[in-house]
TORVOVO-753274 format. One record per residue (C-alpha): chain; x, y, z. Coordinates in pm, whole numbers, plus 32768, in hexadecimal, padded with zeros to 4 digits. Each point is the difference from the previous one (the first is absolute). Layout:
<nodes>
NODE kette    X    Y    Z
NODE     A    X    Y    Z
...
</nodes>
This chain:
<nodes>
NODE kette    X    Y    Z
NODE     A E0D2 A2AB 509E
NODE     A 7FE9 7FA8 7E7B
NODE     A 8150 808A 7F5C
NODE     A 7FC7 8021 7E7E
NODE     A 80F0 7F94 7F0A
NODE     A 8012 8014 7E8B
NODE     A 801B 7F2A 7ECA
NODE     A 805B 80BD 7ED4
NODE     A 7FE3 7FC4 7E6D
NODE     A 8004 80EF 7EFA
NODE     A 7FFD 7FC4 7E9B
NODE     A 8069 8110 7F16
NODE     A 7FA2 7FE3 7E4F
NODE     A 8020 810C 7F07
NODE     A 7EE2 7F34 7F50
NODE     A 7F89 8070 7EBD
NODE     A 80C4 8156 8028
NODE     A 8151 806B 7F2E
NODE     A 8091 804E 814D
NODE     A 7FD9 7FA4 8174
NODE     A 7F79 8155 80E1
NODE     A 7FAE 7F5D 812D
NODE     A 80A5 7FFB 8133
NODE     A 7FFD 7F8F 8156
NODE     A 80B5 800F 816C
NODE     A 7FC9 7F55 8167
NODE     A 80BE 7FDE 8125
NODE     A 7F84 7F02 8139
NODE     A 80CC 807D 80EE
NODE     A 7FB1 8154 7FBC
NODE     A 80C1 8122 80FA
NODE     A 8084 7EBE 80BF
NODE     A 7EB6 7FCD 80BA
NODE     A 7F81 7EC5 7F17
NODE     A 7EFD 80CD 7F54
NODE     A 7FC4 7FB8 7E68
NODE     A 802C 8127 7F2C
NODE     A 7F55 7FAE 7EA9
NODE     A 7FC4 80AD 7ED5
NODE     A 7F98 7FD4 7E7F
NODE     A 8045 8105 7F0E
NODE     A 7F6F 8027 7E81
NODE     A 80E4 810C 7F3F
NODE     A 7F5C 8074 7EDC
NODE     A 80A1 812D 7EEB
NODE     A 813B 7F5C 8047
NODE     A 80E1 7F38 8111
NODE     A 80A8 8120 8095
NODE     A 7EF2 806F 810F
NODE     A 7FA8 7EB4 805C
NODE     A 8171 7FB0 8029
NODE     A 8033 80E7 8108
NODE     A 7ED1 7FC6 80A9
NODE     A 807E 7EBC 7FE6
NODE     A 8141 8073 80CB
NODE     A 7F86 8118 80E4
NODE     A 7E86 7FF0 8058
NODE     A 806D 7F2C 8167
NODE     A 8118 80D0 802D
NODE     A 7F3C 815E 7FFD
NODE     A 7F0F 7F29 80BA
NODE     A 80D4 7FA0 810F
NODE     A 8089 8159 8019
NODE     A 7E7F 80A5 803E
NODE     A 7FBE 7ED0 80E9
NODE     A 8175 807D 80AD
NODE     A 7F6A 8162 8036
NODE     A 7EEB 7F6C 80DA
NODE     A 7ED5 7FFC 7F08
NODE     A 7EF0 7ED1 7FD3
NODE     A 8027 7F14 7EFA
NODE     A 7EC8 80B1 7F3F
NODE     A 80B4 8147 801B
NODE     A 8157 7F47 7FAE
NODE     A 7F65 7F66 7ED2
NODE     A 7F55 8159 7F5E
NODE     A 8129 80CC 8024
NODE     A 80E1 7ED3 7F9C
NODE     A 7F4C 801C 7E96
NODE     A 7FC8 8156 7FF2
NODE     A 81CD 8029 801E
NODE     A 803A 7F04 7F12
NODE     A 7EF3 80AB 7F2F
NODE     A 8079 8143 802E
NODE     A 818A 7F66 7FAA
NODE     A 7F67 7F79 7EA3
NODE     A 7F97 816D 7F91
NODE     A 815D 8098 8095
NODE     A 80E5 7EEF 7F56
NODE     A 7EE4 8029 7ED2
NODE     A 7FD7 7E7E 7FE0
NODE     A 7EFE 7FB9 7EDC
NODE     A 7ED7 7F24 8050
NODE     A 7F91 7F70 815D
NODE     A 7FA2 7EE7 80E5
NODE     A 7ED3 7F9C 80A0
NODE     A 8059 7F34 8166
NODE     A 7F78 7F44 8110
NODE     A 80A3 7FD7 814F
NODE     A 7FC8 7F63 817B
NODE     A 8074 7FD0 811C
NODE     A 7FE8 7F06 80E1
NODE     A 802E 805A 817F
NODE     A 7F94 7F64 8135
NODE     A 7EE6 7F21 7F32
NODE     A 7F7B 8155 7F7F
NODE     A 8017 8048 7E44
NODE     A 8058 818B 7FE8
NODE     A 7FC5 8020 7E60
NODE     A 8013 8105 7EFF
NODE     A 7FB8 8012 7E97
NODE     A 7FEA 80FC 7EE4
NODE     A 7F62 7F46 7EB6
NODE     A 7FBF 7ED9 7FC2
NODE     A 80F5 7EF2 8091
NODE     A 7F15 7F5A 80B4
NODE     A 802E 7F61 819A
NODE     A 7F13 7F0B 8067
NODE     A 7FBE 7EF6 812E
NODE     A 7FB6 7E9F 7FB8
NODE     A 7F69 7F26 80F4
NODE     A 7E5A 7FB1 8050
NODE     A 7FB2 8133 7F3C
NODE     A 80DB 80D2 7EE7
NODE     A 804A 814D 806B
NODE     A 8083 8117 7EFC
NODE     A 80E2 80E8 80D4
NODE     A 8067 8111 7F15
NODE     A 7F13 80FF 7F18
NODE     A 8010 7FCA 7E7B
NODE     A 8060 8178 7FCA
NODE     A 7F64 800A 7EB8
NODE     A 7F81 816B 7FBD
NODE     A 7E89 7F90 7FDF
NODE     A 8001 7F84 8175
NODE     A 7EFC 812E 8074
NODE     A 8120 808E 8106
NODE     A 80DC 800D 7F31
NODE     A 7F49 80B2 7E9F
NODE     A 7F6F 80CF 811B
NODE     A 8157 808B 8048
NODE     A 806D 8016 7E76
NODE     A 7EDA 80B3 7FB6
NODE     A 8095 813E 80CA
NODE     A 813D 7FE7 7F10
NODE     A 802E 7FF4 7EAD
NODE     A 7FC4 7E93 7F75
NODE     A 7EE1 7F70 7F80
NODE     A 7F98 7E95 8053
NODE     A 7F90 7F48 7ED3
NODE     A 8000 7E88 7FAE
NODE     A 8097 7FC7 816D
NODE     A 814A 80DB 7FB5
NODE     A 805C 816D 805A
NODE     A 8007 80B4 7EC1
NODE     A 80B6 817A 7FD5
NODE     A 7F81 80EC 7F07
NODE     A 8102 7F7F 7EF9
NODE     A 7FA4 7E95 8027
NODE     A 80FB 7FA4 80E0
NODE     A 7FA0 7EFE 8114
NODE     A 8040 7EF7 80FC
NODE     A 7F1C 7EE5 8076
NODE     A 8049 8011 8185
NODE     A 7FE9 8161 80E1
NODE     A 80FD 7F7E 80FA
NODE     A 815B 7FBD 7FD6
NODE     A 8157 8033 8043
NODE     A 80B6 8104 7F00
NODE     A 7F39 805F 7EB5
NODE     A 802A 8181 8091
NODE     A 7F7D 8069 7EA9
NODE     A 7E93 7F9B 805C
NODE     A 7FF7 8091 815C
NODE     A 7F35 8143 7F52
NODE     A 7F02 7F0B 7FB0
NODE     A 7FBD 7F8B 8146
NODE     A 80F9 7EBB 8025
NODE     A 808E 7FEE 8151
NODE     A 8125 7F50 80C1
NODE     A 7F54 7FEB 8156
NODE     A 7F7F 7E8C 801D
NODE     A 7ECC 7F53 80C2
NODE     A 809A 7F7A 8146
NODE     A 7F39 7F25 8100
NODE     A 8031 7F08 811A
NODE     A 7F99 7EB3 7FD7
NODE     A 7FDB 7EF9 8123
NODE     A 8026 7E9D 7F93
NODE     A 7EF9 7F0B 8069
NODE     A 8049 7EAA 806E
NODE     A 7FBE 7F70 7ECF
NODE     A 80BB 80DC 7F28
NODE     A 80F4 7F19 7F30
NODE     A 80CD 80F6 7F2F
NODE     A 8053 814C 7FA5
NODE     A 7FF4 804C 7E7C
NODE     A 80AB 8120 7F60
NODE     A 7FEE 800D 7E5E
NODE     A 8026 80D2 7EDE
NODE     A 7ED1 802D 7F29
NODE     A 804B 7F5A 7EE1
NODE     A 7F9F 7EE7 80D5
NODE     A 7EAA 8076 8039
NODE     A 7FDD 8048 7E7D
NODE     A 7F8B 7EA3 8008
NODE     A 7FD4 7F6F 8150
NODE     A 7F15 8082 8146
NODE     A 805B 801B 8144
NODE     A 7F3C 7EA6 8012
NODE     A 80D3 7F1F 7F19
NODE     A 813E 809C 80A5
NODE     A 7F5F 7F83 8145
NODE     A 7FB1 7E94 7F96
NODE     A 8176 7FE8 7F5B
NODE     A 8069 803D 8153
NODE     A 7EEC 7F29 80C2
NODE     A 807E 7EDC 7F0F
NODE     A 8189 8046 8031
NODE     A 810C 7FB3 8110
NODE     A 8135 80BA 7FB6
NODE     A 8001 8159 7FBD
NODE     A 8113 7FFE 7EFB
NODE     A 7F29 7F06 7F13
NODE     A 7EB3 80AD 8079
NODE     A 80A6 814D 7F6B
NODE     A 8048 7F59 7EA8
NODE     A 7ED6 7F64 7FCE
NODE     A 7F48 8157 8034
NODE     A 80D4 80AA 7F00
NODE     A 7FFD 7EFB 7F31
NODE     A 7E4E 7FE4 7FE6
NODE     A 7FFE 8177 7FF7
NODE     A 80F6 7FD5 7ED7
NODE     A 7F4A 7EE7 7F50
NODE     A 7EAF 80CB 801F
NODE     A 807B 80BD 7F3F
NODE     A 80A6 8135 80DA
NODE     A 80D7 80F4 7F1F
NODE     A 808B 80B8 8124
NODE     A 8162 7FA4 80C9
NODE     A 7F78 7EE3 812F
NODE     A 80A6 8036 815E
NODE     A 7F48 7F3C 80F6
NODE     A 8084 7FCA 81A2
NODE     A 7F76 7F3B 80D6
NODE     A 8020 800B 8143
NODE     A 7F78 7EE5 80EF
NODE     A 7FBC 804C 815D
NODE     A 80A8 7F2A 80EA
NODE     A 7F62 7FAE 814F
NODE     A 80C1 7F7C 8119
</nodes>
């Protein structure tokens, strides 16, 4: 039997930006059963949603997965309380966030944005859904509120907009058709999967999933892997925070 073990670097750079918004969490032993809890988190408006996401998104988490619910059903209503705590504590701003989990060689994930999750091994797989609100599901859905896409942003009558239709928090756009409830899927590594990738998007302001693949094809450890992805993204020219984590798959 192949038992799976983990490797795990994460670089973290406010970059060109006045002030650092990104966040990011994992755990590898994860409820005591060895599983790897990871997420990446991209506050925007503010740090005070993606702080608490930051702090709470495993915990509300663990408590759904408690109660007897999937990981996909964990995950949705995981994001939809924290989302729902941001509008009742009236937290400005928001966070768009990536997670997985790792159990029994499966990858449970869940994203709402555009943090991005991808696997890295013969082939580059993207994970996650850019929720950007001229994906066709998703303008499909604003359409039926009150925002109007233009220029790849949801606009409101007064000229008020946002460039992603998922995210944590921002309740003041949820009339226009932004949502909370993130894209969750189950992904079964293949043998030649190397690593797991979860990043902000201000690294793929300058970089494709490709060149964060051959970074990691031409790297050993994960810490320096992580640094030199943030720090390409960076010297490309990136003017967004960089969080990058790598996380190599271990077999044994």
């Amino acid at each position: 039997m192949i038992t799976l073990k983990f490797e795990i670097g994460v670089s973290a750079d406010c970059g060109r930006r006045r002030y650092m918004e990104d966040r990011f969490y994992f755990d590898a032993n994860f409820r005591n059963q060895g599983e790897l809890f990871a997420g990446v988190y991209d506050g925007h408006g503010g740090d005070e949603v993606v702080k608490l996401v930051e702090k709470e998104l495993h915990l509300r988490f663990l408590s759904f997965l408690d109660e007897g619910l999937d990981f996909a059903e964990s995950f949705i209503l995981a994001y939809e309380k924290i989302s729902s705590e941001t509008k009742t504590l009236d937290l400005p701003g928001g966070s768009c966030a990536a997670n997985l989990i790792i159990s029994q060689g499966d990858v449970y994930l869940a994203n709402a944005g555009d943090v991005r999750i991808l696997a890295i091994g013969s082939e580059v797989d993207q994970l996650t859904v850019d929720h950007h609100p001229d994906n066709k599901i998703e303008e499909e859905r604003i359409s039926h509120f009150d925002g109007v896409v233009m220029n790849n942003r949801i606009f409101s009558n007064d000229l008020v907009s946002i460039a992603i239709s998922r995210s944590i928090g921002d309740f003041e756009y949820y009339s226009l058709g932004l949502i909370s409830t993130p894209y969750t899927a189950t992904y079964i590594l293949k043998p030649s999967d190397l690593a797991l990738i979860v990043a902000s998007d201000g690294i793929f302001e300058t970089m494709t999933n490709e060149d964060v693949a051959t970074i990691v094809k031409n790297g050993d450890n994960t810490q320096d892997i992580s640094q030199e992805i943030t720090k390409t993204a960076s010297q490309r020219g990136s003017r967004d925070n960089l969080t990058a984590m790598v996380i190599k798959l271990i077999k044994t």
